[in-house]
N, CA, C and O atoms as CSV, one atom per row, in Angstrom:
chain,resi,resn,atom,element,x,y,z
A,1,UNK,N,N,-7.721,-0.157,25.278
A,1,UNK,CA,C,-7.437,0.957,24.395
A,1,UNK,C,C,-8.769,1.602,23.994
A,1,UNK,O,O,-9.543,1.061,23.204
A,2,UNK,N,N,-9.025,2.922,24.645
A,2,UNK,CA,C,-10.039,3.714,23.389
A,2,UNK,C,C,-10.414,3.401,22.179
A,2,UNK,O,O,-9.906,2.579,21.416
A,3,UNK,N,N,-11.399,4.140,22.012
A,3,UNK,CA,C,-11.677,3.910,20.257
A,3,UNK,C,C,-10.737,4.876,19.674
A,3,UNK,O,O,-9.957,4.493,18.803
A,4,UNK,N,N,-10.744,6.155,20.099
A,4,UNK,CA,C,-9.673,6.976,19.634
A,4,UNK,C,C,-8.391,6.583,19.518
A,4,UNK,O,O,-7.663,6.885,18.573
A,5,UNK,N,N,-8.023,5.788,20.629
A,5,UNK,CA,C,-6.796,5.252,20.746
A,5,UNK,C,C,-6.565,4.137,19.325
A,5,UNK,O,O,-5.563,4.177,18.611
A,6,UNK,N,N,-7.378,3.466,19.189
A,6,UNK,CA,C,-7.378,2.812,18.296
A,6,UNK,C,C,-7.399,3.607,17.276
A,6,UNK,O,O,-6.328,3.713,16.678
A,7,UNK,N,N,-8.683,4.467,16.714
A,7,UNK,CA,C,-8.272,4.831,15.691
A,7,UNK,C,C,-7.064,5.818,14.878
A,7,UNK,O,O,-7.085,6.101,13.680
A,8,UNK,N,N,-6.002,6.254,15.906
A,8,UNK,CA,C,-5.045,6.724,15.616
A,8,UNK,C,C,-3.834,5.663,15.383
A,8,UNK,O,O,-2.854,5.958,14.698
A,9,UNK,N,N,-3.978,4.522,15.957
A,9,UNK,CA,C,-3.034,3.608,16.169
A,9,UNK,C,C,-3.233,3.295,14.496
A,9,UNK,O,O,-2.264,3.453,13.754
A,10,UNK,N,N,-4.654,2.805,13.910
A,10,UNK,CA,C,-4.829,2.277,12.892
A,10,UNK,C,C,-4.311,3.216,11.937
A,10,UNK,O,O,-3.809,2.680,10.949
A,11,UNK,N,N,-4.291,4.862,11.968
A,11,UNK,CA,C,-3.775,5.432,10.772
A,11,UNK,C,C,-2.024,5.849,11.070
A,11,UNK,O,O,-1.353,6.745,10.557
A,12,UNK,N,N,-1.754,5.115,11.797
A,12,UNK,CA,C,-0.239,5.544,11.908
A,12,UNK,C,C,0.259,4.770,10.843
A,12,UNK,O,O,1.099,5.397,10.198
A,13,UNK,N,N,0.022,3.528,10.389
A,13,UNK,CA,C,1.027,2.944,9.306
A,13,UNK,C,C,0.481,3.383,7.780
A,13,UNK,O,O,1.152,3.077,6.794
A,14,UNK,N,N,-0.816,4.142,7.647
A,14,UNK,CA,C,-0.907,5.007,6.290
A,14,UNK,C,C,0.415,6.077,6.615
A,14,UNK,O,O,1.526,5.741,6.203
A,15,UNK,N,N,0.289,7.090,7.202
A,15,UNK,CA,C,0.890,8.444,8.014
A,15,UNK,C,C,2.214,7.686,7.534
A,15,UNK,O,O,2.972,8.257,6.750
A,16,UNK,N,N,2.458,6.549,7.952
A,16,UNK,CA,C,3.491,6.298,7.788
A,16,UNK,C,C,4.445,6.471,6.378
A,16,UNK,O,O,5.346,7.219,5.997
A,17,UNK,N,N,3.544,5.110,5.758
A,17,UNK,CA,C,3.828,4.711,4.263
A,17,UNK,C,C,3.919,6.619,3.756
A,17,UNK,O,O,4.912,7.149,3.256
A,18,UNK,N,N,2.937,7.136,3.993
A,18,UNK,CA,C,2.764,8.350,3.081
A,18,UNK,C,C,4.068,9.074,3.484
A,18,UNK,O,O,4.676,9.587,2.545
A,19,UNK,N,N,4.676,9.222,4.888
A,19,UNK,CA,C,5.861,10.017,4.812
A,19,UNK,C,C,7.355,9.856,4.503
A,19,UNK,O,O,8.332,10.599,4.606
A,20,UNK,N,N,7.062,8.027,3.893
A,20,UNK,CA,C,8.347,7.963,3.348
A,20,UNK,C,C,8.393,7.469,1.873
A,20,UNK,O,O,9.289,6.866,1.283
A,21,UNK,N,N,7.157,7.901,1.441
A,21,UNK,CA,C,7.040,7.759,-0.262
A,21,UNK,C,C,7.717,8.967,-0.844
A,21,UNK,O,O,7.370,10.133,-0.660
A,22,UNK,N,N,8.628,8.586,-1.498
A,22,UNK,CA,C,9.326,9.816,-2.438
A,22,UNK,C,C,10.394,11.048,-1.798
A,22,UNK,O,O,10.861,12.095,-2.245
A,23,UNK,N,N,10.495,10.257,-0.438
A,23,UNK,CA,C,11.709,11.348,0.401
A,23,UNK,C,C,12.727,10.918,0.383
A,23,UNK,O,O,12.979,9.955,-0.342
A,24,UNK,N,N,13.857,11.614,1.351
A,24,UNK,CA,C,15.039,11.580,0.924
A,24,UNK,C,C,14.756,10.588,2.103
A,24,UNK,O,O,13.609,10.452,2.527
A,25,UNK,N,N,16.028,9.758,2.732
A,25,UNK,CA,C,17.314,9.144,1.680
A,25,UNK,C,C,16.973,8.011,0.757
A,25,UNK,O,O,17.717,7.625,-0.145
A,26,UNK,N,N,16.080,7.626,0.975
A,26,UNK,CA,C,15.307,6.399,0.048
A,26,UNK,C,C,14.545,6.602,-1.458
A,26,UNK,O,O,14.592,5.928,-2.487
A,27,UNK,N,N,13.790,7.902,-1.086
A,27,UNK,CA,C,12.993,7.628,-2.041
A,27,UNK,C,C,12.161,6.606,-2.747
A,27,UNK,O,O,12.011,6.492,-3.964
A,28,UNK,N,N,11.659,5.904,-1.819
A,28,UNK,CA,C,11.193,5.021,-2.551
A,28,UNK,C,C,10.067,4.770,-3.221
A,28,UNK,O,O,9.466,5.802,-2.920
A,29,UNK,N,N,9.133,4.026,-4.080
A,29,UNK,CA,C,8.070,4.443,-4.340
A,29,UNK,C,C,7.068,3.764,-4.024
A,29,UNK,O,O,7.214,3.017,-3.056
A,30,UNK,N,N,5.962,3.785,-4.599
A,30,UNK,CA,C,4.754,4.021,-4.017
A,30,UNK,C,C,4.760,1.875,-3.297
A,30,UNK,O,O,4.309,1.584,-2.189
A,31,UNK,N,N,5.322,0.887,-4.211
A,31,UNK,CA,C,5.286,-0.323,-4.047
A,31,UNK,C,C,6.541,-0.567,-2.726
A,31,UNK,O,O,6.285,-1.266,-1.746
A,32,UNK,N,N,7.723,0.049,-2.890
A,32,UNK,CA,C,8.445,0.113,-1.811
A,32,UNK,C,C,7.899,0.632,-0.549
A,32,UNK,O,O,7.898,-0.036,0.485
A,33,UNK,N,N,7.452,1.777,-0.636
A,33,UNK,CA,C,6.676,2.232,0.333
A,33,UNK,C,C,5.972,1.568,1.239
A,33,UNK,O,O,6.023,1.879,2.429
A,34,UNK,N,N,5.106,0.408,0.705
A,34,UNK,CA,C,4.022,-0.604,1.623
A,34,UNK,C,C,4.795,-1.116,2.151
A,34,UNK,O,O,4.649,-1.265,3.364
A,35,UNK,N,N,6.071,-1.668,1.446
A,35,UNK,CA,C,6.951,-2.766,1.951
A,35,UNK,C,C,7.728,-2.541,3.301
A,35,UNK,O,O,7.608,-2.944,4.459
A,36,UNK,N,N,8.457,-1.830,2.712
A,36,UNK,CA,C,9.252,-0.606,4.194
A,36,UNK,C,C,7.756,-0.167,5.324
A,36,UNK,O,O,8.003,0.019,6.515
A,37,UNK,N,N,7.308,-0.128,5.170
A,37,UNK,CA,C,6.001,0.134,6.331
A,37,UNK,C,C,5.554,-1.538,7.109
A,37,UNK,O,O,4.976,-1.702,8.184
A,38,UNK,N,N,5.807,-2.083,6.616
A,38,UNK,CA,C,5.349,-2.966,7.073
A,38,UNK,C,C,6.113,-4.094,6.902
A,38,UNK,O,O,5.495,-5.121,6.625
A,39,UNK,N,N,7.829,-4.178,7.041
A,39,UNK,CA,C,8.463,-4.797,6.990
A,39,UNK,C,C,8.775,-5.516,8.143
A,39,UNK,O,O,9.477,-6.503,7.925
A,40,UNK,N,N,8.400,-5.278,9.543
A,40,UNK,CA,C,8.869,-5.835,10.006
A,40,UNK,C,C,7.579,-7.218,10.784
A,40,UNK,O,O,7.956,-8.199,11.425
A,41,UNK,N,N,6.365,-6.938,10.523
A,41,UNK,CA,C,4.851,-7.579,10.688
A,41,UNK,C,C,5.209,-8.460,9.775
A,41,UNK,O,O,5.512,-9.487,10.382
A,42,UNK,N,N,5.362,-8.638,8.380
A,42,UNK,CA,C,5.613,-9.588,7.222
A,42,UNK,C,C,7.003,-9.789,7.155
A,42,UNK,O,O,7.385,-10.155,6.043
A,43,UNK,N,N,7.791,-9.670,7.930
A,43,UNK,CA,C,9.591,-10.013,7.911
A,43,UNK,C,C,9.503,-10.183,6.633
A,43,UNK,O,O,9.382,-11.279,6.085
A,44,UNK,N,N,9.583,-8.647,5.848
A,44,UNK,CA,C,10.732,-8.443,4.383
A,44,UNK,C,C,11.596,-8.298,4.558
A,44,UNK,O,O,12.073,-7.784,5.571
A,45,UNK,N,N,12.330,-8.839,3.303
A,45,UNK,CA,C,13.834,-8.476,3.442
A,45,UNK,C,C,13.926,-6.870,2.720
A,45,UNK,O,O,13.026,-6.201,2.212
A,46,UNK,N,N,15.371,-6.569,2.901
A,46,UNK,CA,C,15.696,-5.391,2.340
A,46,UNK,C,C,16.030,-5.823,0.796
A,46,UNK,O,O,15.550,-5.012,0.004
A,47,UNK,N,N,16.500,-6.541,0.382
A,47,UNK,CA,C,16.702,-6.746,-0.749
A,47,UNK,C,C,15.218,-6.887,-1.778
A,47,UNK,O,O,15.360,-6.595,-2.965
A,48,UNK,N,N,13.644,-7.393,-1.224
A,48,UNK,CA,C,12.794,-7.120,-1.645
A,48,UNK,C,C,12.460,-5.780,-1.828
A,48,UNK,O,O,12.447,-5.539,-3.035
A,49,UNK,N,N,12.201,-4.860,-1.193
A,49,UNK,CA,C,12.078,-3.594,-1.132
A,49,UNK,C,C,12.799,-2.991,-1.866
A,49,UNK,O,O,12.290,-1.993,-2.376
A,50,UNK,N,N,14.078,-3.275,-2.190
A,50,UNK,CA,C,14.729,-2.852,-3.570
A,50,UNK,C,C,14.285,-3.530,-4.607
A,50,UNK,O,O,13.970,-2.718,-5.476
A,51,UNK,N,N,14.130,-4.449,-4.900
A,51,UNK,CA,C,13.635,-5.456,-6.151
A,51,UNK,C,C,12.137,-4.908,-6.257
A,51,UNK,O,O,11.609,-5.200,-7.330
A,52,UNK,N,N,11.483,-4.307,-5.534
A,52,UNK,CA,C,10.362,-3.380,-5.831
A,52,UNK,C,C,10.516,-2.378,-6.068
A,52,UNK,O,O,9.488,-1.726,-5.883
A,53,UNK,N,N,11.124,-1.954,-6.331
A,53,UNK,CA,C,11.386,-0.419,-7.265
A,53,UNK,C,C,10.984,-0.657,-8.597
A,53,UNK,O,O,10.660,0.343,-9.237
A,54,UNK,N,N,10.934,-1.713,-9.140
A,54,UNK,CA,C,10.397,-2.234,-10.804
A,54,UNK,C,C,9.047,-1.934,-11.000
A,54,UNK,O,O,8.758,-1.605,-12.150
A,55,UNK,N,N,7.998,-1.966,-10.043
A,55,UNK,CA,C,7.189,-2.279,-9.489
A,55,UNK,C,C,6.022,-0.457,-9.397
A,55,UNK,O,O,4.829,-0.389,-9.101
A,56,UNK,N,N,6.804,0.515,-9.705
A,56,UNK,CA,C,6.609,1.773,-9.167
A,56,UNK,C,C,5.747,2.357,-10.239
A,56,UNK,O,O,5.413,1.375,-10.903
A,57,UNK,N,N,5.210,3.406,-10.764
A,57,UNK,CA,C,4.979,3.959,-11.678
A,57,UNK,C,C,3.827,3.267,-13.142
A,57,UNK,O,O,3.839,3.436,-14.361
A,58,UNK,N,N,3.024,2.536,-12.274
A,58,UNK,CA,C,1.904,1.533,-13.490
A,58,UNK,C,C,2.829,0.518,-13.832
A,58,UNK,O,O,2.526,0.142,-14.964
A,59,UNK,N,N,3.841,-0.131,-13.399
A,59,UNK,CA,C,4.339,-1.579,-13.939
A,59,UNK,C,C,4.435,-2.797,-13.249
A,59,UNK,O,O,5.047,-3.854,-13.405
A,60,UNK,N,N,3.585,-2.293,-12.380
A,60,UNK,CA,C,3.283,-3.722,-11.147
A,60,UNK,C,C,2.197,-4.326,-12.584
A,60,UNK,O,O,1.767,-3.807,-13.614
A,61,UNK,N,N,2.095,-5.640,-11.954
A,61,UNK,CA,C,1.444,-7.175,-12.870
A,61,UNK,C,C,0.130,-6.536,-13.016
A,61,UNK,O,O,-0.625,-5.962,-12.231
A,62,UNK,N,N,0.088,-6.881,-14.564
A,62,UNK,CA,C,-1.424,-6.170,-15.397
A,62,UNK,C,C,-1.784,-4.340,-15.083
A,62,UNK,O,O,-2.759,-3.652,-15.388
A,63,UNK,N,N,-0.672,-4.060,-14.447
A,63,UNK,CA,C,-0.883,-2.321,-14.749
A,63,UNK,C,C,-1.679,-2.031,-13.200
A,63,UNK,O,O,-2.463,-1.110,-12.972
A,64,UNK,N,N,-1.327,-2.862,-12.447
A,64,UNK,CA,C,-1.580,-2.464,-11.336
A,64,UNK,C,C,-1.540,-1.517,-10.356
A,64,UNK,O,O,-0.347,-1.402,-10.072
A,65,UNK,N,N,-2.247,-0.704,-9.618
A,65,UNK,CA,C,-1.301,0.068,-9.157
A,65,UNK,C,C,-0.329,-0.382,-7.738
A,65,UNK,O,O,-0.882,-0.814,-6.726
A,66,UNK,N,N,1.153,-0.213,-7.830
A,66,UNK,CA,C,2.095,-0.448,-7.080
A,66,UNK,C,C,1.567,-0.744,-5.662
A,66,UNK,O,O,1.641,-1.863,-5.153
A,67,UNK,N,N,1.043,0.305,-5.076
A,67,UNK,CA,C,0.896,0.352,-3.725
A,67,UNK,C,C,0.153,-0.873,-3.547
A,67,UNK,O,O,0.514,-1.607,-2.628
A,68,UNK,N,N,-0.901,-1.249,-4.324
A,68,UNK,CA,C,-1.801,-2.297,-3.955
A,68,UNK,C,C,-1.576,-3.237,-4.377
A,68,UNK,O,O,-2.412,-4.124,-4.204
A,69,UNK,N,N,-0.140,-3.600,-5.277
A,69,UNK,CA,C,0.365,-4.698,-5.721
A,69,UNK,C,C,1.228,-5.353,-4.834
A,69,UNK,O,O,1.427,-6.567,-4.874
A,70,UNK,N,N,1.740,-4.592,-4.044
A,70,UNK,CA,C,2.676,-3.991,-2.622
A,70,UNK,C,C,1.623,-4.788,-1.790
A,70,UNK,O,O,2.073,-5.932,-1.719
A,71,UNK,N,N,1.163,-4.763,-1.534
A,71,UNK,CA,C,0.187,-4.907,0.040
A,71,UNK,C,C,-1.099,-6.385,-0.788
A,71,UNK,O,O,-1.818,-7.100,-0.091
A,72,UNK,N,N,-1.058,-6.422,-1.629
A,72,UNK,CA,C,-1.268,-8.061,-2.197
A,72,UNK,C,C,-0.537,-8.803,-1.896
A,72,UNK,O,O,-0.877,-9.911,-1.481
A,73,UNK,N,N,0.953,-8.345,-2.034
A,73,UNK,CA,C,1.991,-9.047,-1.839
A,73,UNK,C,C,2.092,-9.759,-0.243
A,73,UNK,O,O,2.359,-10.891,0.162
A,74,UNK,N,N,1.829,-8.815,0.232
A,74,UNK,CA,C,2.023,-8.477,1.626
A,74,UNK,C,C,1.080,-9.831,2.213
A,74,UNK,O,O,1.466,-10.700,2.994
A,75,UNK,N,N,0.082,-9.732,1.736
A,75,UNK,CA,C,-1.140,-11.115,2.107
A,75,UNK,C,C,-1.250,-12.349,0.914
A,75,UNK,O,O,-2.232,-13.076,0.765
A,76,UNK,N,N,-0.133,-12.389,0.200
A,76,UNK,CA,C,-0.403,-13.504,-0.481
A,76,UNK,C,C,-0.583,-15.060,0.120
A,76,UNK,O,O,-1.057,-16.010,-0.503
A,77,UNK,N,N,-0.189,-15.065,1.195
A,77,UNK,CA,C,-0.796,-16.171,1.832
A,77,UNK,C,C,-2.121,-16.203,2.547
A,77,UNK,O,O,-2.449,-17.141,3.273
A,78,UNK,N,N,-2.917,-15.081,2.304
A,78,UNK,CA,C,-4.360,-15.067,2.884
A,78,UNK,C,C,-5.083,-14.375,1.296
A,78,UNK,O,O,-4.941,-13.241,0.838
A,79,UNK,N,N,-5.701,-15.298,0.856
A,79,UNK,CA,C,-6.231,-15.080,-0.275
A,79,UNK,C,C,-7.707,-14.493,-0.347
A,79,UNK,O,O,-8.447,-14.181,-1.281
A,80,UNK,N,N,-7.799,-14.481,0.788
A,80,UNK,CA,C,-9.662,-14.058,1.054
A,80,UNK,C,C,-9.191,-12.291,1.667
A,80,UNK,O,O,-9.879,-11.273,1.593
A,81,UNK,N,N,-8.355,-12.394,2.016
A,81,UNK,CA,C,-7.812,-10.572,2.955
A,81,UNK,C,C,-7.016,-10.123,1.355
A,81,UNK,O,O,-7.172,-8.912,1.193
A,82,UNK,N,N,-6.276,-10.723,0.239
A,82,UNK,CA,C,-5.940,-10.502,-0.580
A,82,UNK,C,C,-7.419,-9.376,-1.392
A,82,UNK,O,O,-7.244,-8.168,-1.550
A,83,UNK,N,N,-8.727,-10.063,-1.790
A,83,UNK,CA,C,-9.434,-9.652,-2.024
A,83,UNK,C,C,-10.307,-9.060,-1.468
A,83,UNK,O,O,-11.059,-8.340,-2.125
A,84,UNK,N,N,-10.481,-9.234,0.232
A,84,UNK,CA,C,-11.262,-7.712,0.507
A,84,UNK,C,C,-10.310,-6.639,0.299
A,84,UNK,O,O,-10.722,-5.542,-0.080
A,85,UNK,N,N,-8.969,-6.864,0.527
A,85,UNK,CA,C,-8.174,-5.607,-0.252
A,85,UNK,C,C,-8.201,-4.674,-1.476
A,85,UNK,O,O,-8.209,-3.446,-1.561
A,86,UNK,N,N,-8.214,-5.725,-2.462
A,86,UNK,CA,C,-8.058,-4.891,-3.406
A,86,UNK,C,C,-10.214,-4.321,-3.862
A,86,UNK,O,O,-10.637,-3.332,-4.461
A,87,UNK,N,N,-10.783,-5.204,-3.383
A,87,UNK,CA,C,-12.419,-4.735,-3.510
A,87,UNK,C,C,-12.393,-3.431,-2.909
A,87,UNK,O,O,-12.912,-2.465,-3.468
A,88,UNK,N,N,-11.805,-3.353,-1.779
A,88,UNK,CA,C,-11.907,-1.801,-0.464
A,88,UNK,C,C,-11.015,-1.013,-1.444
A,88,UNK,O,O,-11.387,0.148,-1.271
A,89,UNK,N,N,-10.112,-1.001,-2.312
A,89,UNK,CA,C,-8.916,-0.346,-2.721
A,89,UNK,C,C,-9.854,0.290,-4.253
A,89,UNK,O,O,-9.909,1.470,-4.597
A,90,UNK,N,N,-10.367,-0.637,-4.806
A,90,UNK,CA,C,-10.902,-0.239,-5.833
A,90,UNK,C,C,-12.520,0.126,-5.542
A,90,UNK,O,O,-13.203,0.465,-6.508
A,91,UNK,N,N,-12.936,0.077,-4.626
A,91,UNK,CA,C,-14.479,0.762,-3.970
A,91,UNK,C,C,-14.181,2.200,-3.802
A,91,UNK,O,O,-15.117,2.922,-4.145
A,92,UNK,N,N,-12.993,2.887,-3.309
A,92,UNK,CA,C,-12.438,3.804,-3.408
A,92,UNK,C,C,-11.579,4.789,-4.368
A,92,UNK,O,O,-11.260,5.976,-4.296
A,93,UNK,N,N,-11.333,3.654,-5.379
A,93,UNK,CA,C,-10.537,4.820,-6.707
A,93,UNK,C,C,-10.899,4.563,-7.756
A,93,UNK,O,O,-10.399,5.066,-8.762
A,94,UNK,N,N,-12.019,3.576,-7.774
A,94,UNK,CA,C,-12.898,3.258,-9.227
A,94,UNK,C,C,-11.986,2.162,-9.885
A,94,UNK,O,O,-12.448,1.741,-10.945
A,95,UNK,N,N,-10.635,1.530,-9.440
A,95,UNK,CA,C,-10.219,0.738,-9.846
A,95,UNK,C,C,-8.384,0.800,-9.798
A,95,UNK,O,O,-7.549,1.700,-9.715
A,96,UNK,N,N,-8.354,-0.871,-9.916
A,96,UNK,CA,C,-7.318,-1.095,-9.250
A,96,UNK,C,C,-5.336,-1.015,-9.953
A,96,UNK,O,O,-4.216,-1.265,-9.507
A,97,UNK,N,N,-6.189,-0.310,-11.754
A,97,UNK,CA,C,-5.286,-0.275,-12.588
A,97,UNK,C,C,-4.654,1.503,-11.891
A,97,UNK,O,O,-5.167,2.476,-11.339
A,98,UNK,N,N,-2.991,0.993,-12.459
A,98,UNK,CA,C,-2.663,2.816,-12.064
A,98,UNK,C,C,-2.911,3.735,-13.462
A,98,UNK,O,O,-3.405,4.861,-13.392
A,99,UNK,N,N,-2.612,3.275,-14.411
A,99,UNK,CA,C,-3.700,4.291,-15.358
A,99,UNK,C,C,-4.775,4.578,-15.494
A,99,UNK,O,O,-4.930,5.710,-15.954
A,100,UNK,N,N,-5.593,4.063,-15.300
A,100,UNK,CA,C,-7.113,4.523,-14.510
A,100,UNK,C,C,-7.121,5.255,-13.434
A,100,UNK,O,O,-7.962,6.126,-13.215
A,101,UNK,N,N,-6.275,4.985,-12.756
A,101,UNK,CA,C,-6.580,6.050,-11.049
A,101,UNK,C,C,-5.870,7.574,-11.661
A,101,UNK,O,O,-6.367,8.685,-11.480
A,102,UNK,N,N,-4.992,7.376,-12.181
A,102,UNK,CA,C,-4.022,8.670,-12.974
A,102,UNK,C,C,-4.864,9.083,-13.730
A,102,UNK,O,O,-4.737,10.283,-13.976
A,103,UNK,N,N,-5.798,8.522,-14.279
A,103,UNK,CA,C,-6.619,9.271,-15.462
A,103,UNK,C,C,-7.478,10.361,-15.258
A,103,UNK,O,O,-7.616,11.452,-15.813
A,104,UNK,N,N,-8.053,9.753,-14.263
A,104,UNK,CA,C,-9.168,10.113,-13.359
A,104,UNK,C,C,-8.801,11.244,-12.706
A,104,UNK,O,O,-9.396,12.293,-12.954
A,105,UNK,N,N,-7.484,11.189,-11.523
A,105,UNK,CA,C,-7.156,11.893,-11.168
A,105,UNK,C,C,-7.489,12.477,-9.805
A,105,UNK,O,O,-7.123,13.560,-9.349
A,106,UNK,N,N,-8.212,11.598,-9.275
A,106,UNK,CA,C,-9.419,11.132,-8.301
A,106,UNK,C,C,-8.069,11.462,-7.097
A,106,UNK,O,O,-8.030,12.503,-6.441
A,107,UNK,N,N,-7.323,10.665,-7.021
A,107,UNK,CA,C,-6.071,10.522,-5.867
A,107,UNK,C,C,-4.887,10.459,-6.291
A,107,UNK,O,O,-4.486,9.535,-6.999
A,108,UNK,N,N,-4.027,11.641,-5.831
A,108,UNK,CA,C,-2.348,11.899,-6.050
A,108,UNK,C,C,-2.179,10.107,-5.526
A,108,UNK,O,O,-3.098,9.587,-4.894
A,109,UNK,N,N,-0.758,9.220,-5.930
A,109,UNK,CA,C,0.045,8.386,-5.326
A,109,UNK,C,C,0.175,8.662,-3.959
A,109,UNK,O,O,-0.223,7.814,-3.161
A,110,UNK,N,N,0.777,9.941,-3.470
A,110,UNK,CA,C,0.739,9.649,-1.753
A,110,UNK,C,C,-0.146,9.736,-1.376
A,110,UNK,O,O,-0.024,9.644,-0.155
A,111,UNK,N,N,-1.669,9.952,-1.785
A,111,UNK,CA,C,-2.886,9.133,-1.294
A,111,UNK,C,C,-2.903,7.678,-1.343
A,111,UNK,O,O,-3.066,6.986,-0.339
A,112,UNK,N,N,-2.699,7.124,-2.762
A,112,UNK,CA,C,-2.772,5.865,-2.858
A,112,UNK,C,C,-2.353,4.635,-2.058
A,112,UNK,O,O,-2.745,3.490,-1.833
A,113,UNK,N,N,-1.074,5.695,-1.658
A,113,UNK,CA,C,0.529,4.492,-0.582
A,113,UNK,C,C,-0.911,4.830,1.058
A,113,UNK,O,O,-1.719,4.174,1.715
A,114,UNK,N,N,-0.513,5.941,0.980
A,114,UNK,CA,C,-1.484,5.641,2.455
A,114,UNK,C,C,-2.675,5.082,2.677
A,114,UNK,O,O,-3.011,4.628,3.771
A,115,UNK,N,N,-3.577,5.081,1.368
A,115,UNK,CA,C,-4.949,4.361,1.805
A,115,UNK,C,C,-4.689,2.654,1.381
A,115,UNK,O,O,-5.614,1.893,1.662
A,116,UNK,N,N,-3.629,2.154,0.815
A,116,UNK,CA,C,-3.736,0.687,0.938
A,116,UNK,C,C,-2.518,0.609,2.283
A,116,UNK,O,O,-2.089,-0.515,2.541
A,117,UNK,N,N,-2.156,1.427,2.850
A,117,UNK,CA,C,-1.112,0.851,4.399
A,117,UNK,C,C,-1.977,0.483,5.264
A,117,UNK,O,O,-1.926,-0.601,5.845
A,118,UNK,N,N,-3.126,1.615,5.488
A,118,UNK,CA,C,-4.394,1.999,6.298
A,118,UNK,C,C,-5.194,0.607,5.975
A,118,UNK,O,O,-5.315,-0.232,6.866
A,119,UNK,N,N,-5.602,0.445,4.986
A,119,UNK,CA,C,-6.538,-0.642,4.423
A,119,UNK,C,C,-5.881,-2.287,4.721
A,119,UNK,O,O,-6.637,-3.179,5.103
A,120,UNK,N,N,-4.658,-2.492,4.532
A,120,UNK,CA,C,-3.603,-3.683,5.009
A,120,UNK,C,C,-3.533,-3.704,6.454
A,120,UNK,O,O,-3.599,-4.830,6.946
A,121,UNK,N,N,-3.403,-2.633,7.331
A,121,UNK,CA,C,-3.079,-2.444,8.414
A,121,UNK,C,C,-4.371,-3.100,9.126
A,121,UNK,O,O,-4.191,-3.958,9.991
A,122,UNK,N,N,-5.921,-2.622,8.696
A,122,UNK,CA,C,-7.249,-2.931,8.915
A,122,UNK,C,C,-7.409,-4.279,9.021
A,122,UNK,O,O,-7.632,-4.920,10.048
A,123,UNK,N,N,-7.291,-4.649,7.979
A,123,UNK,CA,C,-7.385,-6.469,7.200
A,123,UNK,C,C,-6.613,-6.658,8.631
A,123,UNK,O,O,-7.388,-6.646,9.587
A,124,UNK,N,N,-5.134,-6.841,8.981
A,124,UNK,CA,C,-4.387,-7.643,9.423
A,124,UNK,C,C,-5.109,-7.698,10.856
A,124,UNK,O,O,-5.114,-8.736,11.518
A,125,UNK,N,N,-5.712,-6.525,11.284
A,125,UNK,CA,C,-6.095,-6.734,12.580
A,125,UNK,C,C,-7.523,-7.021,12.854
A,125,UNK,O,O,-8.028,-6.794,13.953
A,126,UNK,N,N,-8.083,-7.452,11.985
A,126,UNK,CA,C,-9.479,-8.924,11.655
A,126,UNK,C,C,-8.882,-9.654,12.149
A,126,UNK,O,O,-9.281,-10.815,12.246
């Protein structure tokens, strides 16, 4: 595979996450979003991806933001890819709370869903 080849391959599952954050028929949000993108690499269930809808809007654990609470999730059995995650996630939005990134104003949410799919997608293929 090219490098090009590659590097399009690598932004297809941001592209992704980002085009089914907040559309119809799902709507889902920004924590569903990672999930559904990458449900079938981490065999989620569908019933998680609904039980993440709680999860949307700054109420992921300690005010997290969703997407990257989403894609923690995603590597909780690799605890070292857990934290170059969220280090790369917050090297990029000044931090990993969603009221801070909202404050700021630095990156809309469908930035956010796509740069931790992109960033998960990276990790997994280390």
């Amino acid at each position: 595979m090219s490098f090009l080849e590659q590097k399009i391959e690598k932004q297809r599952k941001g592209n992704q996450a980002a085009n089914i954050f907040h559309k119809a028929p799902n709507f889902f949000n920004c924590a569903q979003s990672i999930l559904k993108t990458f449900q079938k690499e981490f065999k989620v269930e569908e019933i998680q991806i609904k039980d993440f809808k709680r999860y949307g809007g700054g109420r992921a654990q300690d005010g997290y933001c969703g997407a990257l609470f989403a894609g923690m999730q995603l590597l909780k059995d690799q605890p070292e890819l857990q934290n170059k995650l969220e280090k790369h996630f917050t090297s990029t939005t000044g931090s990993p709370k969603c009221s801070d990134i909202r404050g700021k104003r630095k990156l809309p949410c469908r930035k956010l869903v796509e740069l931790t799919a992109n960033l998960v997608e990276e990790l997994q293929d280390k």
